[in-house]
Gaussian input, Z-matrix of N, CA and C with variables (Angstrom, degrees):
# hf/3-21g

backbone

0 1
 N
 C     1     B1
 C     2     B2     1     A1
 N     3     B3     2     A2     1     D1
 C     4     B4     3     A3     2     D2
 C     5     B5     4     A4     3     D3
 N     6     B6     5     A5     4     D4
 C     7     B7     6     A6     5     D5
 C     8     B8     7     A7     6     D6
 N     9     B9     8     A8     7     D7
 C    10    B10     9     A9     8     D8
 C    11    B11    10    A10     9     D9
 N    12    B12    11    A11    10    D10
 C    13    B13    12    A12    11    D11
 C    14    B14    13    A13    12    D12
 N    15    B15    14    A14    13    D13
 C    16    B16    15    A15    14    D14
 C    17    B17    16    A16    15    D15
 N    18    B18    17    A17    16    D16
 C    19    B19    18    A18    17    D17
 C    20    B20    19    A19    18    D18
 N    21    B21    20    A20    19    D19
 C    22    B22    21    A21    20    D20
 C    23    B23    22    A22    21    D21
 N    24    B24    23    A23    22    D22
 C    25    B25    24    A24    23    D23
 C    26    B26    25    A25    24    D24
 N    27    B27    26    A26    25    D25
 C    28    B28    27    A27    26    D26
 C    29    B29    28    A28    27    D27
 N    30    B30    29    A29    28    D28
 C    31    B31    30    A30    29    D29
 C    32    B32    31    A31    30    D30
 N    33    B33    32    A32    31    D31
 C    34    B34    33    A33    32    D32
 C    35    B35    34    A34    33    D33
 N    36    B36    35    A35    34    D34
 C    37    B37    36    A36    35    D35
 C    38    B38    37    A37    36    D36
 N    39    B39    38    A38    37    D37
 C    40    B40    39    A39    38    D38
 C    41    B41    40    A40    39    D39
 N    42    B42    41    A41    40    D40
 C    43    B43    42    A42    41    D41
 C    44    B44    43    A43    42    D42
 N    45    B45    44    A44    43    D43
 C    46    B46    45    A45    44    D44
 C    47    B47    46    A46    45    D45
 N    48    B48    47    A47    46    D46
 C    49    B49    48    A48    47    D47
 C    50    B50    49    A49    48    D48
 N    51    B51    50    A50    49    D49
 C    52    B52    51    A51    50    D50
 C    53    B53    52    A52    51    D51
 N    54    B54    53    A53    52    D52
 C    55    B55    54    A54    53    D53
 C    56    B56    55    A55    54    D54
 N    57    B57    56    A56    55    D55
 C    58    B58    57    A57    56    D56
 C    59    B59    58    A58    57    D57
 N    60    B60    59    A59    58    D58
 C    61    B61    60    A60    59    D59
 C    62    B62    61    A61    60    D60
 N    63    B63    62    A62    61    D61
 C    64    B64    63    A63    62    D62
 C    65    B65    64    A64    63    D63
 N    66    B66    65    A65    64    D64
 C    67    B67    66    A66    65    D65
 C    68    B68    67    A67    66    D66
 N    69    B69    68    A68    67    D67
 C    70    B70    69    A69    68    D68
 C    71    B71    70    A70    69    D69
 N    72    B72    71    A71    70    D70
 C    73    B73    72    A72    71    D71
 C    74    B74    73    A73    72    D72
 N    75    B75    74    A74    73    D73
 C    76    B76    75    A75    74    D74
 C    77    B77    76    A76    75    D75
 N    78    B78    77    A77    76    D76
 C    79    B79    78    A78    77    D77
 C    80    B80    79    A79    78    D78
 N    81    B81    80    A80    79    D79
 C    82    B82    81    A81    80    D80
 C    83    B83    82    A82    81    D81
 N    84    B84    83    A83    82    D82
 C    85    B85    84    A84    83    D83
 C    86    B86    85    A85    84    D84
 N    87    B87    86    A86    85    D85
 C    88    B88    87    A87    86    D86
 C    89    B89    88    A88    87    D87
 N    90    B90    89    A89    88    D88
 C    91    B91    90    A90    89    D89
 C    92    B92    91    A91    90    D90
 N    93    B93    92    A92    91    D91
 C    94    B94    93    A93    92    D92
 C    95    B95    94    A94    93    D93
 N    96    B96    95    A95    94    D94
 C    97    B97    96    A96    95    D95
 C    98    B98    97    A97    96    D96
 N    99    B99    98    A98    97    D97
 C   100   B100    99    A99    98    D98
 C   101   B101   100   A100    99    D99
 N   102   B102   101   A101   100   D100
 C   103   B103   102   A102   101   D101
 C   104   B104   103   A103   102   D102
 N   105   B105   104   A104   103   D103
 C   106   B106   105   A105   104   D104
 C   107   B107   106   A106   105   D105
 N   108   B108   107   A107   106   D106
 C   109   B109   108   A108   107   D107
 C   110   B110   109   A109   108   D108
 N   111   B111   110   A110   109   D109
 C   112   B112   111   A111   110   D110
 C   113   B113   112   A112   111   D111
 N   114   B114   113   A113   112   D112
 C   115   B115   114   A114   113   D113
 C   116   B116   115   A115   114   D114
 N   117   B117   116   A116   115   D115
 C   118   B118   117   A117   116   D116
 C   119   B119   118   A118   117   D117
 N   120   B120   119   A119   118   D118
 C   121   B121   120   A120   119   D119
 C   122   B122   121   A121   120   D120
 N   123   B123   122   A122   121   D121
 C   124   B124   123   A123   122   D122
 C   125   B125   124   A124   123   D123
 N   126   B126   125   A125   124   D124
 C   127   B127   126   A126   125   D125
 C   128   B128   127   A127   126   D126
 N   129   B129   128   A128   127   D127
 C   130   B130   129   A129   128   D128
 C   131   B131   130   A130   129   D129
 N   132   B132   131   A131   130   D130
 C   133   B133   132   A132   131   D131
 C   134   B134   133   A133   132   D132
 N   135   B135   134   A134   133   D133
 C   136   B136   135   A135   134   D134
 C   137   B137   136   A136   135   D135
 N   138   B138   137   A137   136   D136
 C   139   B139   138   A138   137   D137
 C   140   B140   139   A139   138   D138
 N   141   B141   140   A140   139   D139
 C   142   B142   141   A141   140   D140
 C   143   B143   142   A142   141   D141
 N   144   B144   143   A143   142   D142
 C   145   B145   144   A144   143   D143
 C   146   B146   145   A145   144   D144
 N   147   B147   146   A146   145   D145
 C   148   B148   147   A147   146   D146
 C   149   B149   148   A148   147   D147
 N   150   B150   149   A149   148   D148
 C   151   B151   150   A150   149   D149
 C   152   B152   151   A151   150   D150
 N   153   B153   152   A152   151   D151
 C   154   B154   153   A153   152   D152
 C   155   B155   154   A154   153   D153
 N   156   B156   155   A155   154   D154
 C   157   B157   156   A156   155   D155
 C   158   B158   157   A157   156   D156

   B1=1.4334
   B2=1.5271
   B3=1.0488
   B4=1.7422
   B5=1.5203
   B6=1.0865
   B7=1.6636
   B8=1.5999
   B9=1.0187
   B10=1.7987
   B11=1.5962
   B12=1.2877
   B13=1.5720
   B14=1.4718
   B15=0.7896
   B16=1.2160
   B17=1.8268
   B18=1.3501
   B19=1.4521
   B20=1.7033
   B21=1.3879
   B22=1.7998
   B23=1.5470
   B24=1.3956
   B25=1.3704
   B26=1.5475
   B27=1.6395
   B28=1.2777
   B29=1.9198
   B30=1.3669
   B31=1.4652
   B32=0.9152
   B33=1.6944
   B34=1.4804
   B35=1.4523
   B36=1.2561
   B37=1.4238
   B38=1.1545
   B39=1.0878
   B40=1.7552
   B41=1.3783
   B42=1.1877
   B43=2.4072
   B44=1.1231
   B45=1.2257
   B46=1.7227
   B47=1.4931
   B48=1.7374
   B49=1.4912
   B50=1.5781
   B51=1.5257
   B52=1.7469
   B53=1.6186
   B54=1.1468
   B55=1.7233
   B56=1.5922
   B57=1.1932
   B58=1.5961
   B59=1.5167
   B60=1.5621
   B61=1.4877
   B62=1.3406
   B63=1.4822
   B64=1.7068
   B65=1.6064
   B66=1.2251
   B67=1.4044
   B68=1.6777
   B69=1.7468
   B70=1.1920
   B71=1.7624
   B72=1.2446
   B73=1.6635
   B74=1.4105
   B75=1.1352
   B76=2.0562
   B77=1.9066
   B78=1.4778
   B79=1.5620
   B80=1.7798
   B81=1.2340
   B82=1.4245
   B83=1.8342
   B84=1.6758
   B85=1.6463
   B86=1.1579
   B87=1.8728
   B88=1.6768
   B89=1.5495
   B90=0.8638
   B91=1.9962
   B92=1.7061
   B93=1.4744
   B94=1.3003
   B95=1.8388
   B96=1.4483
   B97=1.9847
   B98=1.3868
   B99=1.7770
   B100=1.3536
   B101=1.7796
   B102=1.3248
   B103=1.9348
   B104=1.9786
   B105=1.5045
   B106=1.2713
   B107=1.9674
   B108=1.5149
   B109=1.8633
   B110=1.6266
   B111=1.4299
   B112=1.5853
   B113=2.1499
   B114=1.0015
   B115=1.1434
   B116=1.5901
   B117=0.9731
   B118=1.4261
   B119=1.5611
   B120=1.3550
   B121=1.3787
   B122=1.5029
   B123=1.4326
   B124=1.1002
   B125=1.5521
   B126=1.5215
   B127=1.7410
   B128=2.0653
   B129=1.7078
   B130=1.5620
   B131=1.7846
   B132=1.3755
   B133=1.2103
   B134=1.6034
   B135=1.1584
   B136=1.7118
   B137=1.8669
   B138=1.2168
   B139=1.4104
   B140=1.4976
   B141=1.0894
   B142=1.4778
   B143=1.8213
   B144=1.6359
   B145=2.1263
   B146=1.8020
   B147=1.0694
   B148=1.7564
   B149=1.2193
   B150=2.0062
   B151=1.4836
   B152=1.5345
   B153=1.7394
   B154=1.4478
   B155=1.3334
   B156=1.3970
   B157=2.0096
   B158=1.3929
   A1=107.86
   A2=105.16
   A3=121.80
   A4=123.40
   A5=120.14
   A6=122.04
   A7=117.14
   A8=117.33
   A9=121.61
   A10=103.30
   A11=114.26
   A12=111.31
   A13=114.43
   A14=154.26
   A15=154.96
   A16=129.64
   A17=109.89
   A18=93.67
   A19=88.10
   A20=96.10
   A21=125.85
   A22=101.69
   A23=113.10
   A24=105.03
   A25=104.33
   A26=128.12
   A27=121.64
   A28=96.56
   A29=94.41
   A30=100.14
   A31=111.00
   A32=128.96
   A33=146.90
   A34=117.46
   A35=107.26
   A36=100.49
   A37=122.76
   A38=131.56
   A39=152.06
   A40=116.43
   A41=109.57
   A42=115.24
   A43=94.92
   A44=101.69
   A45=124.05
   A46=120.74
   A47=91.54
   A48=104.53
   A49=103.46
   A50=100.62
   A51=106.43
   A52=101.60
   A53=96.46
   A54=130.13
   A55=102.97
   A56=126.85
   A57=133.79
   A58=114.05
   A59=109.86
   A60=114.59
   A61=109.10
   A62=121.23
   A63=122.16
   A64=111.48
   A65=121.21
   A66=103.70
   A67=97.16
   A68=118.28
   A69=113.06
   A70=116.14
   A71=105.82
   A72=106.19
   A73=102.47
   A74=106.30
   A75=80.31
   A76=95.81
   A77=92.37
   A78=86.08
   A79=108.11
   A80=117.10
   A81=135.09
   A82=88.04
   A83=101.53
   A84=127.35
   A85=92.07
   A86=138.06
   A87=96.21
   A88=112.67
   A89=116.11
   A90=108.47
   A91=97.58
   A92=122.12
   A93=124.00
   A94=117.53
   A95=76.67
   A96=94.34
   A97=108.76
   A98=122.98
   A99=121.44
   A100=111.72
   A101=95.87
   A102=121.23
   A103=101.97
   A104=81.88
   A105=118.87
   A106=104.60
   A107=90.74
   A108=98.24
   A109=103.93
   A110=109.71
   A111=86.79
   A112=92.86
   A113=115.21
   A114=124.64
   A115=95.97
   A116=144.85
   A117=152.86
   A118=82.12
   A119=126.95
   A120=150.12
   A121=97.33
   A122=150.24
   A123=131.71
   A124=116.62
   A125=103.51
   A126=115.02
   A127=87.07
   A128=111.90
   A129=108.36
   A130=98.15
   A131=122.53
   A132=104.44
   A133=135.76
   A134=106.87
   A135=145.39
   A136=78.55
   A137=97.52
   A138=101.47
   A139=124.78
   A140=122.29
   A141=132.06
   A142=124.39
   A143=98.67
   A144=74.32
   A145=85.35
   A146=136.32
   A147=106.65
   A148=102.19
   A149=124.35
   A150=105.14
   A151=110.86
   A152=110.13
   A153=115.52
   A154=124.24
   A155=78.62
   A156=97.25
   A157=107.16
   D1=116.46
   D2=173.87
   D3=-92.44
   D4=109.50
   D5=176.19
   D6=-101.14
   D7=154.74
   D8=166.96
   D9=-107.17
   D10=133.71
   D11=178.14
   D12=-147.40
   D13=-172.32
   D14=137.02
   D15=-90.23
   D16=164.34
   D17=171.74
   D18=177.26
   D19=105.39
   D20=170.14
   D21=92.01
   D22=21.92
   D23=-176.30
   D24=114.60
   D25=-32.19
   D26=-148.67
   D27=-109.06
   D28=157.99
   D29=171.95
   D30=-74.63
   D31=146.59
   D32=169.16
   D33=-145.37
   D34=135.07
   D35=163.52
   D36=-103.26
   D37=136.22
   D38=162.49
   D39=-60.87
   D40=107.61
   D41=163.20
   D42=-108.17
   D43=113.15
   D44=143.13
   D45=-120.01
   D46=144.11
   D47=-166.60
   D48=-57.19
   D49=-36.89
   D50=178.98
   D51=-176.18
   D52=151.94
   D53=-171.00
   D54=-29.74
   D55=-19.13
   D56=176.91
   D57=-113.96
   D58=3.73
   D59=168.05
   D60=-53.55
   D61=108.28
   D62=156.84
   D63=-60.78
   D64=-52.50
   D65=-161.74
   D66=-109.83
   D67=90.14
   D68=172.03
   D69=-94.82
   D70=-179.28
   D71=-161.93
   D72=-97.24
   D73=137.63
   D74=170.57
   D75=-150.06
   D76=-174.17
   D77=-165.88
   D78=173.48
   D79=139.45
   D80=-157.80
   D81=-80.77
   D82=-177.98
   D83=171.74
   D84=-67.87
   D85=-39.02
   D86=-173.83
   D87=-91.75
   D88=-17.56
   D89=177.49
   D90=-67.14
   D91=-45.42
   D92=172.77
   D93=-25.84
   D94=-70.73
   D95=179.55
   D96=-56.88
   D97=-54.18
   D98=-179.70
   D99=-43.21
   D100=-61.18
   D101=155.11
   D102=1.83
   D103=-76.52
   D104=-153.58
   D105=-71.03
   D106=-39.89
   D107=-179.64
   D108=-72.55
   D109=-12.28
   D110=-171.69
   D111=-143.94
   D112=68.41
   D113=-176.14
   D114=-94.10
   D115=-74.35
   D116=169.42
   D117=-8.52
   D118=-123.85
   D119=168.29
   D120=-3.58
   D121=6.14
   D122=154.38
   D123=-131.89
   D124=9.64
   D125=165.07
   D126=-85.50
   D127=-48.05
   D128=-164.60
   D129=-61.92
   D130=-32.49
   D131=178.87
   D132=-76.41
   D133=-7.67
   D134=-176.43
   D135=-82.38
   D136=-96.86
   D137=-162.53
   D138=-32.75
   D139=-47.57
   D140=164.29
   D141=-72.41
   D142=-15.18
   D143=162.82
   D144=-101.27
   D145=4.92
   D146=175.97
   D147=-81.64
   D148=-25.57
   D149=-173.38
   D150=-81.61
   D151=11.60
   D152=172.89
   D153=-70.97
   D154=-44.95
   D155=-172.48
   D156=-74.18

């Protein structure tokens, strides 16, 4: 679940696992872009601790 919100004035979006998530993630245009500059390298890091577990 994806939200748009604000916070100090600035746009953010909100991830929550679901509508009663207390501790959801959220985050401005530059974590977005950082997000976004290194997405590759955080699908490979996803993928490699699940073949841990």
């Amino acid at each position: 679940m994806v939200e748009r919100s604000e916070f100090k004035g600035k746009p953010v979006l909100v991830i929550k696992r679901d509508e009663n998530d207390q501790y959801p993630f959220s985050f401005g245009i530059s974590k977005a872009k950082l997000i976004l500059e290194n997405i590759e390298e955080i699908k490979k890091f996803v993928s490699e601790t699940e073949a841990k577990q």
